[in-house]
N, C-alpha and C positions, 0 to 999 in steps of 0.2 A: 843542513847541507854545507858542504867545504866552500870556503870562498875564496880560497888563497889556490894558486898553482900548488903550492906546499902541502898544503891540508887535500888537496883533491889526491895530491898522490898516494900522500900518507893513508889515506882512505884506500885507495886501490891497493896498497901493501899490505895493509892490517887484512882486508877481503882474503889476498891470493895467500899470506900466511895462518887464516883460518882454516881454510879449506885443506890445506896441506896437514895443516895441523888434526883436523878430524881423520879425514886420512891412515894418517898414522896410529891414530888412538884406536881408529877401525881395526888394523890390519893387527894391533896386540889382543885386543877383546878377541878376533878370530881366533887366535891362538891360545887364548885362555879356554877359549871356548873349545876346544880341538881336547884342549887336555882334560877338564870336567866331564865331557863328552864320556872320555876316555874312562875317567875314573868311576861316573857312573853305570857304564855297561861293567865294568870290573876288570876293566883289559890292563892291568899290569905293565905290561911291555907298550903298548901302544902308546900309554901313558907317558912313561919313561922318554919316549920316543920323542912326543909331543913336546914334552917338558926341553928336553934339552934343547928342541927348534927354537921352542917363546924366550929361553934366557937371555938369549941376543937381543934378541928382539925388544921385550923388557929395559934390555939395561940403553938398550939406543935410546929408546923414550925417556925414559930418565936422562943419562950425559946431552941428549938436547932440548931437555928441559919443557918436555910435552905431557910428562908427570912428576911429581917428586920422588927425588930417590928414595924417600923413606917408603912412600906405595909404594913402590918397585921392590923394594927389599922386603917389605910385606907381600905383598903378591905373591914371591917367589918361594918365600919361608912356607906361607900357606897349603899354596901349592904341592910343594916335593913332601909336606907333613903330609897332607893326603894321598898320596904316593908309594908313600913310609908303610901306612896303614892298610893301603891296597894290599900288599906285599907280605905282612906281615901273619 
């Protein structure tokens, strides 16, 4: 346990930026999850649809540093590849 005023807060901070931070990670795995969905039934368009909602989405969690951008730029490669193949 914190002993300090400092460490009790710091404690309280790390907490309220965890939770935000799961959060966040939730609402991109939705999206991922939206577009697999997608890809799995074989919906083409729906796909597409999906795809272009998560890259936002995607790249916010990477520039604030809640994934690495290098995931993020995997994830997304991945993604539109199987998208590519839906299609093709």
């Amino acid at each position: 346990m914190a002993n300090s005023a400092q460490a009790r807060k710091r404690a309280r901070q790390a907490d309220k930026h965890n939770k935000h931070n799961a959060a966040m990670r939730s609402t991109m795995r939705t999206a991922n999850k939206k577009i697999t969905k997608a890809i799995d039934e074989g919906d083409a368009e729906t796909a597409k649809s999906a795809y272009l909602a998560a890259v936002p989405i995607i790249d916010r969690m990477a520039r604030k540093g809640i994934i690495h951008k290098n995931k993020a730029a995997r994830q997304k490669s991945r993604l539109n590849q199987s998208i590519i193949k839906l299609q093709a």
